[in-house]
LOSE-124910 format. One record per residue (C-alpha): residue number from 0; residue in one letter; chain; x, y, z. Coordinates in pm, 1 decimal, always signed. Layout:
# LOSE-124910
+-----+-----+-------+----------+----------+----------+
|   n | res | chain |     east |    north |       up |
+-----+-----+-------+----------+----------+----------+
| NUM |   A |     A |        X |        Y |        Z |
...
+-----+-----+-------+----------+----------+----------+
END
This chain:
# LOSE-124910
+-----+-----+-------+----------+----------+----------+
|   n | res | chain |     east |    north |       up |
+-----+-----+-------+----------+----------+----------+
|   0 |   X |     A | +13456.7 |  -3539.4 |  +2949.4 |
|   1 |   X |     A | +13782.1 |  -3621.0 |  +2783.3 |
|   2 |   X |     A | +14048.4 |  -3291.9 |  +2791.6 |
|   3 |   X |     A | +14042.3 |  -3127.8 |  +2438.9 |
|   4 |   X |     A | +14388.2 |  -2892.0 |  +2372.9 |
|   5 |   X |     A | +14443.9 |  -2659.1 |  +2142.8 |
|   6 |   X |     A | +14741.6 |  -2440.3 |  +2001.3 |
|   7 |   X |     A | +14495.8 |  -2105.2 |  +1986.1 |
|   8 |   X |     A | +14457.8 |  -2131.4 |  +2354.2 |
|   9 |   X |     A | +14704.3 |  -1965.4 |  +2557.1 |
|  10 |   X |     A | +14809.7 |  -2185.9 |  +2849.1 |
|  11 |   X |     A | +14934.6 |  -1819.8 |  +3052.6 |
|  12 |   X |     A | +14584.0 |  -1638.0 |  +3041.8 |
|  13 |   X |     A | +14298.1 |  -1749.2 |  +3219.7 |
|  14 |   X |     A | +14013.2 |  -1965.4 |  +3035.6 |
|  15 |   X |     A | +13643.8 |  -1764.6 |  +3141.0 |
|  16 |   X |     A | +13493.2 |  -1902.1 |  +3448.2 |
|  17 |   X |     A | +13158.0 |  -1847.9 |  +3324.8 |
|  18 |   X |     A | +13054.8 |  -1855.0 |  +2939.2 |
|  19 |   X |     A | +12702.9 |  -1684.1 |  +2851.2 |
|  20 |   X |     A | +12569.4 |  -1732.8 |  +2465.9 |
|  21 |   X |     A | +12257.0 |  -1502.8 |  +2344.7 |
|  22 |   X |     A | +12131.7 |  -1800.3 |  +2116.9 |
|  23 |   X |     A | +12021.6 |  -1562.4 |  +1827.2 |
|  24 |   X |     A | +11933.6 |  -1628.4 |  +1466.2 |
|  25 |   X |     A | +11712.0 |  -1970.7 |  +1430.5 |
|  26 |   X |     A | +11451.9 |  -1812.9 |  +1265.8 |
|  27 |   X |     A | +11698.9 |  -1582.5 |   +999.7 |
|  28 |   X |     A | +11894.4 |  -1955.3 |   +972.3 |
|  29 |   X |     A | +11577.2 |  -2126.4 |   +850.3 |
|  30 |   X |     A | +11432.5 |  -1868.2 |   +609.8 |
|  31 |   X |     A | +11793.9 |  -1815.6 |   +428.1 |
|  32 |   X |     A | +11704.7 |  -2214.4 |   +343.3 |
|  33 |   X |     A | +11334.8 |  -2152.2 |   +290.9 |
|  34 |   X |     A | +11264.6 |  -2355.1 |   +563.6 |
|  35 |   X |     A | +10983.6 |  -2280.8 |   +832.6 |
|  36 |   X |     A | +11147.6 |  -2065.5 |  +1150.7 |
|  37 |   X |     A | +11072.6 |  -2373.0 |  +1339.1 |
|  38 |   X |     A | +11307.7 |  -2540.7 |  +1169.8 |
|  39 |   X |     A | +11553.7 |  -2305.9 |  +1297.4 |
|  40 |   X |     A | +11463.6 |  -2378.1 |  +1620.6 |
|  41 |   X |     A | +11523.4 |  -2759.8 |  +1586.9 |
|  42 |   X |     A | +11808.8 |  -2695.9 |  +1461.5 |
|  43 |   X |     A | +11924.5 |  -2485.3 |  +1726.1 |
|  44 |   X |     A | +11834.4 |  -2704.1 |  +2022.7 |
|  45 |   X |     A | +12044.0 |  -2989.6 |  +1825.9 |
|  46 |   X |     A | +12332.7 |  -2737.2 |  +1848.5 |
|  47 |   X |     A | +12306.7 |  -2731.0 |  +2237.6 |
|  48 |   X |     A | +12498.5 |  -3033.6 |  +2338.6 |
|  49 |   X |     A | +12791.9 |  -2981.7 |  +2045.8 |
|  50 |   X |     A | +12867.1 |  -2636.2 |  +2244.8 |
|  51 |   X |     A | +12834.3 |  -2792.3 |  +2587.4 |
|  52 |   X |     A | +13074.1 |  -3044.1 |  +2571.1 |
|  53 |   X |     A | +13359.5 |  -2782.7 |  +2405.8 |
|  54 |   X |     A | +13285.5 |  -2604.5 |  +2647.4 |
|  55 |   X |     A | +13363.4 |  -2849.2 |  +2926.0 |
|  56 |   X |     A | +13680.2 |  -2925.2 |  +2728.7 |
|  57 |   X |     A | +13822.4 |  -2610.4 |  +2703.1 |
|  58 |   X |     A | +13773.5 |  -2569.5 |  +3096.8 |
|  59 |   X |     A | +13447.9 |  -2337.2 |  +3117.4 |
|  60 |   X |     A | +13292.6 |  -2413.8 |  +3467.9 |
|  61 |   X |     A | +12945.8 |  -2220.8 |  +3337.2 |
|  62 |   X |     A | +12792.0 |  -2234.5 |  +3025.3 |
|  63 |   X |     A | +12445.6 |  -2082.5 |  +3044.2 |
|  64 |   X |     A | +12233.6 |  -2037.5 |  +2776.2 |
|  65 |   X |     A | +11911.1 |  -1818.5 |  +2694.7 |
|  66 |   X |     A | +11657.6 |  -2012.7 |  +2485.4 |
|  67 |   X |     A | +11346.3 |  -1786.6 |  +2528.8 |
|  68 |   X |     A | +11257.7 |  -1464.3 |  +2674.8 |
|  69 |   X |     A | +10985.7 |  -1350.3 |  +2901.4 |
|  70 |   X |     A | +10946.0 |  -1107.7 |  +2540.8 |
|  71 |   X |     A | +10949.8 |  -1428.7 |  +2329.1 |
|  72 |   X |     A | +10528.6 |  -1481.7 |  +2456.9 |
|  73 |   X |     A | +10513.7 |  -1135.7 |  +2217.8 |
|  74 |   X |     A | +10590.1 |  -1394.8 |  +1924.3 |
|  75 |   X |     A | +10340.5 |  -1569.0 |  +1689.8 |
|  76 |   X |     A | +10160.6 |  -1825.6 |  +1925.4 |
|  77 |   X |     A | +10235.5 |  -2130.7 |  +1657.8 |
|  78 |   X |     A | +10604.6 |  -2073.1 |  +1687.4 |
|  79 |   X |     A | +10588.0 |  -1998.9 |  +2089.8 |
|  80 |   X |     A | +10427.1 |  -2381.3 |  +2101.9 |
|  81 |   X |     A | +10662.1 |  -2475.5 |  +1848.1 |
|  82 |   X |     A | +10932.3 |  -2404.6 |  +2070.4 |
|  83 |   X |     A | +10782.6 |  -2521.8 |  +2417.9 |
|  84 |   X |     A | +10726.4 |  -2900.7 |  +2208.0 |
|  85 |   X |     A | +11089.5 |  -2874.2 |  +2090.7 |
|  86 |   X |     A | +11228.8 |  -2831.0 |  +2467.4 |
|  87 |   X |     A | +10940.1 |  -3077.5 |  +2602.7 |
|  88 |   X |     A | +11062.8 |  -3324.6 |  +2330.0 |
|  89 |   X |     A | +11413.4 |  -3306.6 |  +2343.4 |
|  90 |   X |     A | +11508.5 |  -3245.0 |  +2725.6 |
|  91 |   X |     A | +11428.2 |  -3597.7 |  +2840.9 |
|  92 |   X |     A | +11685.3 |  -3755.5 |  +2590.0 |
|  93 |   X |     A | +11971.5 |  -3457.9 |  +2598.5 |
|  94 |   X |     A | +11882.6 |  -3479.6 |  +2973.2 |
|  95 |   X |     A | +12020.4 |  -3822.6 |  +2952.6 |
|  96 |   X |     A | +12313.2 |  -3738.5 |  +2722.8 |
|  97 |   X |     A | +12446.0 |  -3411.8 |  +2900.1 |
|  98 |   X |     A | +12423.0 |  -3672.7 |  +3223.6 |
|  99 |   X |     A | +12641.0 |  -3888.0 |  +3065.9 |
| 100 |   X |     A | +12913.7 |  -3607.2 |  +2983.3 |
| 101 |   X |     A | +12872.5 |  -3509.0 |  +3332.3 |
| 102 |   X |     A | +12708.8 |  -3186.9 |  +3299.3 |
| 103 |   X |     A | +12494.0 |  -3071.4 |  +3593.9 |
| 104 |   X |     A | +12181.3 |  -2907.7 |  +3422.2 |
| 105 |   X |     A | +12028.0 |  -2569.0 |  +3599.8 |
| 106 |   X |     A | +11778.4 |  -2321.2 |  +3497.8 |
| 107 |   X |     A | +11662.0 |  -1993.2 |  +3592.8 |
| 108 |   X |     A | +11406.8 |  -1786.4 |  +3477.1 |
| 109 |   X |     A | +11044.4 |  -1786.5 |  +3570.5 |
| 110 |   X |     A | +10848.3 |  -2167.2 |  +3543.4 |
| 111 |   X |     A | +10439.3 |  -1954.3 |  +3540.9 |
| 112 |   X |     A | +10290.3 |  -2015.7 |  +3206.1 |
| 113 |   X |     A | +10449.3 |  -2343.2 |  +3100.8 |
| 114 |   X |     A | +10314.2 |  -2668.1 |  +3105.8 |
| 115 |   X |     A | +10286.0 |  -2879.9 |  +3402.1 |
| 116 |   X |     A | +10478.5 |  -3198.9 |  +3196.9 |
| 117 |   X |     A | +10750.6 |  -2939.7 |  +3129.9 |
| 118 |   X |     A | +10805.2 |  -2783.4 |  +3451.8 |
| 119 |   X |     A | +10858.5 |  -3183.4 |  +3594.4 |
| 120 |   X |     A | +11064.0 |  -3222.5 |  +3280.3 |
| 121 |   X |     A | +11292.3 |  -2934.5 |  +3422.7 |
| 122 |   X |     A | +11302.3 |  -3001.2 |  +3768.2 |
| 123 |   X |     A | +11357.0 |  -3382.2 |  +3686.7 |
| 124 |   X |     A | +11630.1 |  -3295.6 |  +3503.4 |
| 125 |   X |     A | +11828.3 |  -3064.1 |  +3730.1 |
| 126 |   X |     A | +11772.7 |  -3367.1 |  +3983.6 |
| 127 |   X |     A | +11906.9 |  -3598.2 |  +3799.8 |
| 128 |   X |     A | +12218.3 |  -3462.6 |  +3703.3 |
| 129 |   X |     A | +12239.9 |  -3186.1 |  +4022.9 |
| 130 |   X |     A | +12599.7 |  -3379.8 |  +4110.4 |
| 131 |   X |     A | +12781.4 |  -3370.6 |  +3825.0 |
| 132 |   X |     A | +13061.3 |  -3144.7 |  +3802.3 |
| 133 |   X |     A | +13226.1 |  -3125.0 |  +3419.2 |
| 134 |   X |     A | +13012.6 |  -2786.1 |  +3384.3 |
| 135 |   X |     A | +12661.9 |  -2666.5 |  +3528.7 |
| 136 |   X |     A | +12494.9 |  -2533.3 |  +3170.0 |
| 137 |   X |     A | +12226.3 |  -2336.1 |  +3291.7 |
| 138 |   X |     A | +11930.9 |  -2268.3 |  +3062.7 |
| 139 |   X |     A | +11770.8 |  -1909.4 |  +3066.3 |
| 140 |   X |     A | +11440.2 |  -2011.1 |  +2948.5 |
| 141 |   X |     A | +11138.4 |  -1777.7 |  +3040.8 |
| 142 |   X |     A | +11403.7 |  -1508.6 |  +3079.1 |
| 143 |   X |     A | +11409.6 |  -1179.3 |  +3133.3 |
| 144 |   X |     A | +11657.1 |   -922.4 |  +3273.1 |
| 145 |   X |     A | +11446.4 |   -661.8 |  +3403.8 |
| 146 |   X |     A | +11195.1 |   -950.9 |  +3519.2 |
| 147 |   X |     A | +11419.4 |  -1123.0 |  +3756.5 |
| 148 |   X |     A | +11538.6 |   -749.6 |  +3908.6 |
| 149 |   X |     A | +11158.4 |   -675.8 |  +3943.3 |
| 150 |   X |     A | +11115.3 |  -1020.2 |  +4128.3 |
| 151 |   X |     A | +11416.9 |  -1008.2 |  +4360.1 |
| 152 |   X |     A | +11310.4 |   -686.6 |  +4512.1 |
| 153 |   X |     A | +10926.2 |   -825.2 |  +4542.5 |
| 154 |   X |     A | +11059.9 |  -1107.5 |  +4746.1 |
| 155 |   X |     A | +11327.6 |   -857.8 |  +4938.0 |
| 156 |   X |     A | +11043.8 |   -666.5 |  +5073.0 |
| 157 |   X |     A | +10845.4 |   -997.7 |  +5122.3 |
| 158 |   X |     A | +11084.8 |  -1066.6 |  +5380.7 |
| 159 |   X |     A | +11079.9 |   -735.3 |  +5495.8 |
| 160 |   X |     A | +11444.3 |   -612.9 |  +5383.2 |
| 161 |   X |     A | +11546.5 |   -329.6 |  +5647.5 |
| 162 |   X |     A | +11686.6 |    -92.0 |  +5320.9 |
| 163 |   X |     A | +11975.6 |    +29.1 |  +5556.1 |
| 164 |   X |     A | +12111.5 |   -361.5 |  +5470.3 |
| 165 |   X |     A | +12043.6 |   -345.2 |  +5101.6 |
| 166 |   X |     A | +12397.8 |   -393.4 |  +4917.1 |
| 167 |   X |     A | +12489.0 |   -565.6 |  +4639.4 |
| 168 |   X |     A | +12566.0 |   -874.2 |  +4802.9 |
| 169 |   X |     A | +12195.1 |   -878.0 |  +4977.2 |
| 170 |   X |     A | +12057.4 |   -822.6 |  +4590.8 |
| 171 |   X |     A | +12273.5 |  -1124.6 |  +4453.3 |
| 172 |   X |     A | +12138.4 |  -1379.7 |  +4663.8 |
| 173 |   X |     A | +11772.7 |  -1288.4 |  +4604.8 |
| 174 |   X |     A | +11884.8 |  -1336.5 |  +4202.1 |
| 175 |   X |     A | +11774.6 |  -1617.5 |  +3985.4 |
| 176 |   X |     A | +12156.8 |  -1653.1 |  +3995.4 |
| 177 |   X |     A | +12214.1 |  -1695.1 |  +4352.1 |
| 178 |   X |     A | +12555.3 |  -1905.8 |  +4432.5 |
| 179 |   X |     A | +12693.7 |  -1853.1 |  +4035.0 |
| 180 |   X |     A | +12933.0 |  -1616.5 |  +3938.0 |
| 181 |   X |     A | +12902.8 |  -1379.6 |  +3718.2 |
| 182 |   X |     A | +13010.8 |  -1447.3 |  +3355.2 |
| 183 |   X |     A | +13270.2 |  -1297.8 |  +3246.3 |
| 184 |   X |     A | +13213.4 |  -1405.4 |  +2831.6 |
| 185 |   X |     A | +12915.8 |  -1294.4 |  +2717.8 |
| 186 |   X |     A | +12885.6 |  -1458.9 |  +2329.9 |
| 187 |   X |     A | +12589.0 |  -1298.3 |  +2076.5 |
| 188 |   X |     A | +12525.7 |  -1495.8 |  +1795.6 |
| 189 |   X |     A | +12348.6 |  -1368.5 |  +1411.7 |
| 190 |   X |     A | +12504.5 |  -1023.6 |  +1421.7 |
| 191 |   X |     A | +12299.2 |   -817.2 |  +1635.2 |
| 192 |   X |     A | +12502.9 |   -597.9 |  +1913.1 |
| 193 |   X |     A | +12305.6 |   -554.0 |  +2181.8 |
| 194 |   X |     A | +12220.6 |   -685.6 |  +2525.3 |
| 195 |   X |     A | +11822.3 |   -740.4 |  +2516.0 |
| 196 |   X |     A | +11712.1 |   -764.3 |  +2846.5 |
| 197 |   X |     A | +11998.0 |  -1052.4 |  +2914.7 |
| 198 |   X |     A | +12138.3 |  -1083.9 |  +3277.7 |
| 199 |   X |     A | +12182.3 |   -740.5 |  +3338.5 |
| 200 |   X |     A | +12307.7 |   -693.3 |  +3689.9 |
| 201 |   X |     A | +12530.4 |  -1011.2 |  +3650.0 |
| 202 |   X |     A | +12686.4 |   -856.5 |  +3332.2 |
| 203 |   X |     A | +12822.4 |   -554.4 |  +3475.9 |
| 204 |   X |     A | +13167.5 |   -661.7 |  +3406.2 |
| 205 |   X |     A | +13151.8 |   -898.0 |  +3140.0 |
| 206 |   X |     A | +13368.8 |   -901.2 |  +2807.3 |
| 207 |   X |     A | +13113.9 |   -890.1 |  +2483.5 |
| 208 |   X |     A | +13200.2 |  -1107.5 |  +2192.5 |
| 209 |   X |     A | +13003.7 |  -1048.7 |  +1852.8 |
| 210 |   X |     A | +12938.9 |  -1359.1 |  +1549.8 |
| 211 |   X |     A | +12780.0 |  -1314.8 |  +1227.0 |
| 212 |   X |     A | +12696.7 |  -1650.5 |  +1241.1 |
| 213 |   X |     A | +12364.4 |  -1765.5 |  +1373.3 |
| 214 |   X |     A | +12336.2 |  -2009.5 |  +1638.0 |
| 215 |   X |     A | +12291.5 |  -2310.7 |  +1459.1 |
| 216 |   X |     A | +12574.2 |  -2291.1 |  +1286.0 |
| 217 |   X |     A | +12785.7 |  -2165.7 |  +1567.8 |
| 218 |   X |     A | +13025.5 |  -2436.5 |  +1603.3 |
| 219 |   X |     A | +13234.3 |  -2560.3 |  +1903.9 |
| 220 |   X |     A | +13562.2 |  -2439.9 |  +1691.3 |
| 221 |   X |     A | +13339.6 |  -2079.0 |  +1700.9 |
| 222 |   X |     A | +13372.3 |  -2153.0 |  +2071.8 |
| 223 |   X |     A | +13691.1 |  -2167.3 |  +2108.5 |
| 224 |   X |     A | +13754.3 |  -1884.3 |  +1907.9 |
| 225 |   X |     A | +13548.8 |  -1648.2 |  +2113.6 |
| 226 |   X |     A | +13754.8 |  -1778.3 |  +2407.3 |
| 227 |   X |     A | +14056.6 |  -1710.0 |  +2217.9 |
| 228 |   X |     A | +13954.3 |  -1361.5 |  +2148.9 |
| 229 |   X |     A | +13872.4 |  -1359.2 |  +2515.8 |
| 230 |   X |     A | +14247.0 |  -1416.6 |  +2628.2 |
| 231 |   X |     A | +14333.7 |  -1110.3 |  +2446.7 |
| 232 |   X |     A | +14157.9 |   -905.1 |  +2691.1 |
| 233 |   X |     A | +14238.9 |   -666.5 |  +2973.7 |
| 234 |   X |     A | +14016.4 |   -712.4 |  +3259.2 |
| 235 |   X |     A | +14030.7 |   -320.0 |  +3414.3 |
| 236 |   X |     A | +13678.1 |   -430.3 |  +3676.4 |
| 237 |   X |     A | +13666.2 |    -30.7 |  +3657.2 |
| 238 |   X |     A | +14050.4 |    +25.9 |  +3692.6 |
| 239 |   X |     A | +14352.3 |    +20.5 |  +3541.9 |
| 240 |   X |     A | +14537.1 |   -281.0 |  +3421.0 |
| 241 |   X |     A | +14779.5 |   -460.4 |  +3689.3 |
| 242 |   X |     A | +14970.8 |   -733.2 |  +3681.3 |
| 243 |   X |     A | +14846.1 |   -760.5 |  +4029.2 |
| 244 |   X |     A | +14490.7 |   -689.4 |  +4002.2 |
| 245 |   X |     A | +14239.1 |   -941.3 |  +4121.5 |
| 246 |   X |     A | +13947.5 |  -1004.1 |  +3944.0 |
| 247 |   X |     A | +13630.5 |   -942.5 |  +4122.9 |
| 248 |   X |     A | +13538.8 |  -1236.2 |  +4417.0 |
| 249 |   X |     A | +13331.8 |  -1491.5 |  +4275.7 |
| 250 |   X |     A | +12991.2 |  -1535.0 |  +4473.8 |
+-----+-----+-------+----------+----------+----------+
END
């Protein structure tokens, strides 16, 4: 992807490793143009590849980004298939134009309950583009905080964990985010201030930035400005602020 500068940036404070977006609002965007929620929702896929590719720009190494909830089944079930056509629809062709910028695609969540076409979708798509390197955008889909805990210590005592060698290290690698760091931006779009259920051991440490604006119209420049806002920090990790301070060792 061709380098992208900007005078907002600071060139002395570090750009976030790892960028996280809570992709909120699609249904609030649609209905303030009296347009069906789905609507919203195509709209908010097509917003997907704008933010990638700033992303990869300004130097992120992780973009991941939640697109449904293991909560989201609660919905109406004509917007729930709404949604699972839009990603069936769209991820062969953004697939191929994510590829092309060089993005390696990843996803974690849970694939029970989706479609057999979409789960090959997803895996073909991770295989195609599994050695790129511009950014590894990972897409929460089927999502769920609590759900992925829940699941890591299933499969701990699956293998018959000794607890006496339980640590946190042990718990990372039986994560849906084994091998990624932890993000240290964590972006909400459409107002709302809270975490819902979104990658909450991994987030431990992460600096919180709030929009008003809902995620379709979140732009790239709305990127960068959270980024901005981001080198304005002071990274304590549960300290106190040192020049010298190290931030936490990536896994």
């Amino acid at each position: 992807m061709p380098g992208h500068s900007s005078d907002n940036l600071s060139g002395h404070r570090p750009i976030p490793h790892h960028v996280a977006i809570i992709m909120d609002g699609n249904g609030r965007w649609a209905g303030q143009r009296n347009l069906p929620r789905i609507a919203g929702h195509e709209a908010g896929t097509e917003n997907i590849r704008r933010v990638t590719i700033r992303a990869a720009e300004l130097g992120v190494r992780y973009l991941t980004l939640w697109a449904f909830s293991t909560e989201n089944w609660r919905r109406p079930a004509d917007e729930v298939e709404g949604i699972l056509r839009i990603l069936g629809e769209t991820l062969p062709t953004e697939t191929e134009e994510l590829n092309r910028h060089g993005a390696r695609l990843h996803h974690i969540g849970t694939l029970e309950g989706l479609s057999a076409p979409l789960v090959a979708g997803i895996k073909h798509a991770m295989e195609l583009t599994q050695d790129n390197t511009a950014i590894t955008l990972t897409l929460a889909f089927n999502y769920g905080g609590r759900d992925e805990i829940v699941r890591a210590v299933r499969r701990m005592l699956a293998d018959g964990i000794d607890p006496d060698g339980v640590d946190e290290a042990l718990i990372d690698r039986y994560l849906y985010t084994a091998g990624m760091p932890d993000p240290d931006l964590i972006i909400r779009t459409s107002g709302e201030m809270r975490t819902s259920n979104f990658m909450l051991w991994q987030s431990a440490f992460a600096e919180y930035h709030f929009t008003t604006k809902f995620w379709p119209e979140f732009s790239p420049d709305d990127l960068e400005a959270a980024v901005e806002d981001y080198q304005t920090r002071e990274r304590r990790f549960g300290g106190l602020v040192s020049s010298e301070a190290s931030e936490p060792k990536r896994r």
